[in-house]
N, C-alpha and C positions, 0 to 999 in steps of 0.2 A: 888710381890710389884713393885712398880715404880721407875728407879732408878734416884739418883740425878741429875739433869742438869751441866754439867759444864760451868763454865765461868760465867762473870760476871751478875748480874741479871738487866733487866731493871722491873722498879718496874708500875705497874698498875695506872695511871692516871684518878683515878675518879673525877666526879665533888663535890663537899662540897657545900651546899644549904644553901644560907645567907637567901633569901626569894623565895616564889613561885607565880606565873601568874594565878588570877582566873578571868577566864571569863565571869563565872555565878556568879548571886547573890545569897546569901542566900536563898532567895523565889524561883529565879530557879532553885536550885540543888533541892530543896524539889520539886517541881514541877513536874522533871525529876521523881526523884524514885517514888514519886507517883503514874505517870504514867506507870512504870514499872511491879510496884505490881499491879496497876490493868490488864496491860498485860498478868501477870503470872497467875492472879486467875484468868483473864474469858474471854482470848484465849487458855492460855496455851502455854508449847513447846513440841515439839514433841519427846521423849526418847525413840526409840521404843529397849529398852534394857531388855527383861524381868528381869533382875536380878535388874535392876536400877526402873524397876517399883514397883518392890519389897519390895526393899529398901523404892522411896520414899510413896508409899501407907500404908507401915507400920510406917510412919511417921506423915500421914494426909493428904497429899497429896490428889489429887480428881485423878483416874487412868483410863482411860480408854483402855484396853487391846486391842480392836481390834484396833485401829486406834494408839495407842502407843502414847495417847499424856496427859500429865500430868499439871492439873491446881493445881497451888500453894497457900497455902493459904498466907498470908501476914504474920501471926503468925510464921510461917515456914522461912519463906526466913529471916527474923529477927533472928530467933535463931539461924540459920546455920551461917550468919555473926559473931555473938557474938563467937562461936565455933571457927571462922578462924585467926591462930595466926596473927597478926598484922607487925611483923617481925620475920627473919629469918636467917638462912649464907647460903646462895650459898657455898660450899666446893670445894676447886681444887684439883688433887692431891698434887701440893704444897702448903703447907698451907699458907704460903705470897701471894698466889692469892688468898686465901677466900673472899666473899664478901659478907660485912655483909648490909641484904635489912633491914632494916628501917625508910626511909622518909628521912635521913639526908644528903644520899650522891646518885650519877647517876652514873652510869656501862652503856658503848659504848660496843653493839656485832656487827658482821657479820650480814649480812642482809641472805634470806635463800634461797637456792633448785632453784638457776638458772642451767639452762638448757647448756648455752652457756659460755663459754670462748673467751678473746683478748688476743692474748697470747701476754707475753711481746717481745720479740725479732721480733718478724716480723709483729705484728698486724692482722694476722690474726686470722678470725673468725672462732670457732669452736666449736664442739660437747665435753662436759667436762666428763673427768674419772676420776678413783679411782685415779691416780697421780696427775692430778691438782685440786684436792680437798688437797690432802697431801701438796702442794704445796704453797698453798693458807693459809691453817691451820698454818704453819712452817713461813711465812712472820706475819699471824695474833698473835702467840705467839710472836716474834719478837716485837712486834708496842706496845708499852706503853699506846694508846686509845682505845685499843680493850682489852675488860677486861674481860670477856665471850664468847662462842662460838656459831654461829650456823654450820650447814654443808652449808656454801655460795654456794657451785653448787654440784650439785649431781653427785655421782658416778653411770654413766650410762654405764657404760662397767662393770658391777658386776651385777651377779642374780636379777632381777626386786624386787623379796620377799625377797631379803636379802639384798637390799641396804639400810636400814637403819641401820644396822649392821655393814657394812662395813663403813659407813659413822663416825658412833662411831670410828670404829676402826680407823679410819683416824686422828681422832681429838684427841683420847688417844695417838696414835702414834707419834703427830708431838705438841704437847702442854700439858703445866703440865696447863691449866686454867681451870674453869668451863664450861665443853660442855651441853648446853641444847642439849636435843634429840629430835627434834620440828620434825622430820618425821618418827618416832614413832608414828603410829596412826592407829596402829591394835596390838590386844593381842598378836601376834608371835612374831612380832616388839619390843613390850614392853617387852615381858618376856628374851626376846634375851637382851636386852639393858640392864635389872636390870641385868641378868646374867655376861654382859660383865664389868659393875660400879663393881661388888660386885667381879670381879676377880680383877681388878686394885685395888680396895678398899682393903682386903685382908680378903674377907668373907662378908655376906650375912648381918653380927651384926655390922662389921664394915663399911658396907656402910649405915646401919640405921644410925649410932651416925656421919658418913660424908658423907652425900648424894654428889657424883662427880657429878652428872648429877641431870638436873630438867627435866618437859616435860612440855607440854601444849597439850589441844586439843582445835580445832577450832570447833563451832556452823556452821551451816548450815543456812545462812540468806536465808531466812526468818523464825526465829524462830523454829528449830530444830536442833538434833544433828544426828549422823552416829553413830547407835549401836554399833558398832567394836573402836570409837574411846571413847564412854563411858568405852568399856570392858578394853579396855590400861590404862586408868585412874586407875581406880580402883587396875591392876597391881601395877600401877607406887605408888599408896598410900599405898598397901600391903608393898610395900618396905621401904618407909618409905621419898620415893622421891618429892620433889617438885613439884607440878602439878598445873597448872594452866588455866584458859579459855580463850579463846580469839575470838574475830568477825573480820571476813572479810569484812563485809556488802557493800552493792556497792547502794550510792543514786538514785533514780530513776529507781531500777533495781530489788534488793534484799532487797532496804531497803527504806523508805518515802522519795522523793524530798527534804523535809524541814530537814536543820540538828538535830532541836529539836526532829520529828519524827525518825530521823535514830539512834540518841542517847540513844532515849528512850527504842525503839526496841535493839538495840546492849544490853544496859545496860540489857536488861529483859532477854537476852540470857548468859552475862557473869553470871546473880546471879541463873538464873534457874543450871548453871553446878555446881556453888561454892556450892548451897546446896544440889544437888545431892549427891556432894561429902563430905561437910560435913556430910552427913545424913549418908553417908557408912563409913567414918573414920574421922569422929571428933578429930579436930587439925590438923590434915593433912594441911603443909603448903601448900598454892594456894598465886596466886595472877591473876588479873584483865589485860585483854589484850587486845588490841586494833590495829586495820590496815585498818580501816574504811576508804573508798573512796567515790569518785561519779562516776556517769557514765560522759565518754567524748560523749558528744549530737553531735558531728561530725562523730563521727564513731562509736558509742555505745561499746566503749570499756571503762577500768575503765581508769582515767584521770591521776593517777597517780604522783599526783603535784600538788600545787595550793592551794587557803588560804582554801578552801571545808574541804581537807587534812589537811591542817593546827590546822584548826579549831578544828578537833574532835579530834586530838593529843590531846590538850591542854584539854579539854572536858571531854574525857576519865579518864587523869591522875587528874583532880579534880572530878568526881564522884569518882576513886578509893581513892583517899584520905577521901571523905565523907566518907564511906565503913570503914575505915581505912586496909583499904588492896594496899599492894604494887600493884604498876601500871607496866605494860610491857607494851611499845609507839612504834609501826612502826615509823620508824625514817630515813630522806632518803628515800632512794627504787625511786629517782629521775625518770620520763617520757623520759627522754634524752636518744638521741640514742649513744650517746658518751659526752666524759668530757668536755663540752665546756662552756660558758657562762649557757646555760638554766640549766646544771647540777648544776652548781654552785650556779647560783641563789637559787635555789630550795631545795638544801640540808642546802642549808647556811640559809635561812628560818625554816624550817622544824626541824635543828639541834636545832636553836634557841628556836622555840615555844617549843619543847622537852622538853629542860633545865629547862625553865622559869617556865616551867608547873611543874617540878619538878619530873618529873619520874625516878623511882627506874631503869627500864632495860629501854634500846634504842637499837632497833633493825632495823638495816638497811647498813651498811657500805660495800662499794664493788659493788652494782648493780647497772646495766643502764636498760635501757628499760623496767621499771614497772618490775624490780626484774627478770630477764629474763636470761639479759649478766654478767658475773663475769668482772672488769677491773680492773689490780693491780691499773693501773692509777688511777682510781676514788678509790679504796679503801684510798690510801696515800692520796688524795685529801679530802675525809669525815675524816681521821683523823685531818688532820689540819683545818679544819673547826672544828673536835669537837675542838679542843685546843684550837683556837682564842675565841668558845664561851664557852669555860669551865671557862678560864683566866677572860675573861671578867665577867660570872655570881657571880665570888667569889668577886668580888670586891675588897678592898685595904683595910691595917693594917693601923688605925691612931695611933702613941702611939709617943712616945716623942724621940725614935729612928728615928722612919719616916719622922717625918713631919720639920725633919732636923736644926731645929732652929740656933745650933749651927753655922752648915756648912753655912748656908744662912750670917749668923751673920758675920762670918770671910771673905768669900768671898766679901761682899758687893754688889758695883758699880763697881767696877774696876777692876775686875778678871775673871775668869772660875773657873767650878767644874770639870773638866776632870782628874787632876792630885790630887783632894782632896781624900781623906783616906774614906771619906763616899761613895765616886761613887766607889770609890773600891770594895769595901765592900758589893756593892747592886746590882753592873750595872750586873752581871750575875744573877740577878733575873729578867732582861727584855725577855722577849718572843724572840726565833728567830725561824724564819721559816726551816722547812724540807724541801720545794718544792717552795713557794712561793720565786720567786726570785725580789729581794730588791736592787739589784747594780745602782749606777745610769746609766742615759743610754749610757755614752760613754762605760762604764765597760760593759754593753748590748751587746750594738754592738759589741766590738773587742772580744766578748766571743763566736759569733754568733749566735746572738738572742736569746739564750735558754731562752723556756718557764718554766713556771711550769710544764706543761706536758712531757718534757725532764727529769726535776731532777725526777721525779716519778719516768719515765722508768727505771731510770738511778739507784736509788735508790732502789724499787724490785727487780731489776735485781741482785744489791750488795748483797740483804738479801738473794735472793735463792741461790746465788752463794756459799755467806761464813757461813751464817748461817744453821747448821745442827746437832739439838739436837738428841742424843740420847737415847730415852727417857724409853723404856719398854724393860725390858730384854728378853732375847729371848725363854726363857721355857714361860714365861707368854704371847707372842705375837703366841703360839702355843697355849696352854689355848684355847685365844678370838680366834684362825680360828677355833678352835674343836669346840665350841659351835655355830660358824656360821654356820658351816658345817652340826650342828646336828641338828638348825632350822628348823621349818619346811615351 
């Protein structure tokens, strides 16, 4: 089992949803699924998984075995919704990080599986391993906006077919929070991962009634899936694990120029997996995913940024709401090649339409260059961006406390509230910044010039310094390498 963290606990900062951002009308959202369902019944997507054609043919399904591609009927995809519970908990190993998905509240993750590392000390650029993923995870448990996990850069100095194993292990090791296992996406992968939950969990029953870990598998835009990432599902729902769908889809590329086209299409691949998967284990919690882009028309790469991006954020998370199934929103994953204004702009956007839109998971904090480079600096940086739009989405208490009558009353014309018993009493309920620095600028200057991109440095470098849980004992951290090691 896991053992307790010591020292004080910083508690998980989700957002609480007063209202949500719909961009479509009534007649558009029906429009969309319309369109979807007639996608499904008479194009089809492509499942070349015979066990999954299996499944859905003995469902009703229309199957066609040589070419692996399966049309749905409308009747089908409707009942496998109705099937898919509506909320759920996320489990951490400590149970003060569970998160419960319902519509009510938003969970800030890790953005996923860059390549690259800044290191904080010297800036440079490098190739990322098993340690600065441990690294990485151990600053992310630290941070109050990161409420869930993904593996933010991969561990490329461990066995190719066992880095999502190690990756696990990384996130078990340096965080009691909920790790999605988002590069789980083949059956060895998967049965290694429910192996590694269900040893932290303390058995196989004990990780059905608290799933540590969820997963997702991504569609293949255009309208198919990767046999091998159907077959992980399927594990991942034996277990009794979270499992959800999600589209990459890229405009003018993988998916229709027109966002209406790309949405429809995405939409018709998130509901072809959900009913896949309902059809093989009904009830299995899922939820609805999204990381839809365009292509950038200058250099045919994806864009990475931009209202395109924006757009199907917001989009996404209201057809998963129609659904009524929890939304997971790409969130962040900024085009910037480092933290500077264009980051900023762009996540401080992106964060926002997220919120607004009301999505359950946000998935992105920590990456520059279209998800590529790990930066502590931008991760600290996406944190306080979620907080200033977290703060601001909940809005403000009116009650007879607040709206200060009394204090107003007493003070008048002729006074200040600075030494009154109410600003006492409140003013540590005003927002202060981590990184963003606020001094005026003579206090600027004689400080020398420290940006925000200073207190970041300055501030990850504090957490990896002093901060270091000890988190899995050591018979158990021998367990999870035996089962790596017995991987195949």
């Amino acid at each position: 089992m896991i053992e307790k963290k010591e020292g004080s606990k910083r508690k998980i900062r989700p957002v609480r949803y007063k209202a949500t951002l719909n961009l479509l009308t009534a007649e558009e959202v029906d429009a969309v699924h319309r369109a979807s369902l007639d996608i499904l019944e008479k194009v089809g997507v492509k499942m070349p998984l015979p066990a999954a054609l299996d499944v859905l043919g003995q469902c009703g399904a229309t199957v066609d075995r040589r070419s692996g591609r399966v049309c749905f009927p409308p009747e089908l995809v409707l009942s496998a919704l109705e099937k898919a519970p509506p909320d759920f908990t996320l489990c951490a190993p400590d149970p003060n990080n569970d998160l419960l998905i319902d519509g009510n509240q938003g969970y800030l993750s890790l953005d996923g599986s860059g390549l690259q590392i800044i290191d904080p000390q010297n800036g440079e650029l490098r190739r990322s391993t098993f340690t600065d993923l441990e690294n990485a995870v151990r600053v992310a448990d630290y941070l109050e906006a990161i409420a869930f996990l993904w593996p933010v850069i991969s561990a490329q100095d461990c066995p190719q077919e066992k880095q999502p194993l190690y990756e696990l292990l990384a996130m078990f090791r340096n965080s009691t929070k909920h790790a999605q296992a988002m590069t789980a996406v083949d059956p060895e992968a998967a049965r290694g991962s429910v192996e590694i939950a269900a040893a932290v969990a303390g058995g196989k029953e004990a990780l059905r009634r608290r799933p540590l870990i969820s997963n997702f598998q991504c569609s293949i835009s255009p309208l198919a899936y990767d046999p091998d990432g159907l077959a992980a599902a399927m594990i991942f729902a034996d277990a009794g694990i979270p499992t959800g769908f999600l589209t990459m889809q890229v405009g003018c590329s993988t998916a229709p120029a027109t966002l209406a086209g790309s949405l429809a299409q995405a939409n018709a691949e998130v509901l072809a997996g959900i009913t896949f998967l309902q059809s093989y284990c009904p009830g299995c919690p899922t939820f609805y995913g999204s990381c839809g882009t365009v292509m950038e028309l200058r250099s045919g790469a994806v864009a990475s940024g931009g209202p395109e991006d924006f757009l199907l954020q917001a989009l996404s998370a209201q057809m998963a709401r129609y659904y009524n199934l929890p939304a997971n929103v790409g969130t962040f994953a900024t085009g910037a090649k480092a933290s500077n204004w264009h980051a900023g702009v762009e996540n401080a956007v992106s964060g926002t339409v997220s919120v607004f839109a009301g999505a359950d998971m946000m998935c992105g904090a920590g990456l520059l260059a279209g998800a590529v480079i790990f930066s502590y600096i931008q991760l600290l940086f996406d944190c306080e961006i979620f907080e200033i739009i977290r703060r601001t989405s909940e809005g403000i208490k009116v009650n007879s406390e607040t709206l200060a009558f009394d204090t107003i009353k007493r003070v008048g014309s002729d006074d200040h509230f600075m030494v009154e018993p109410h600003t006492l009493a409140h003013m540590r309920e005003l927002w202060q910044p981590t990184v963003i620095n606020r001094s005026p600028y003579g206090r600027y200057q004689a400080e020398g010039c420290r940006e925000a991109e200073d207190n970041a440095r300055e501030e990850a470098c504090r957490i990896l310094n002093e901060y270091h849980p000890e988190l899995l004992e050591k018979k158990l951290q021998e367990e999870i390498m035996a089962i790596i090691e017995l991987s195949s």
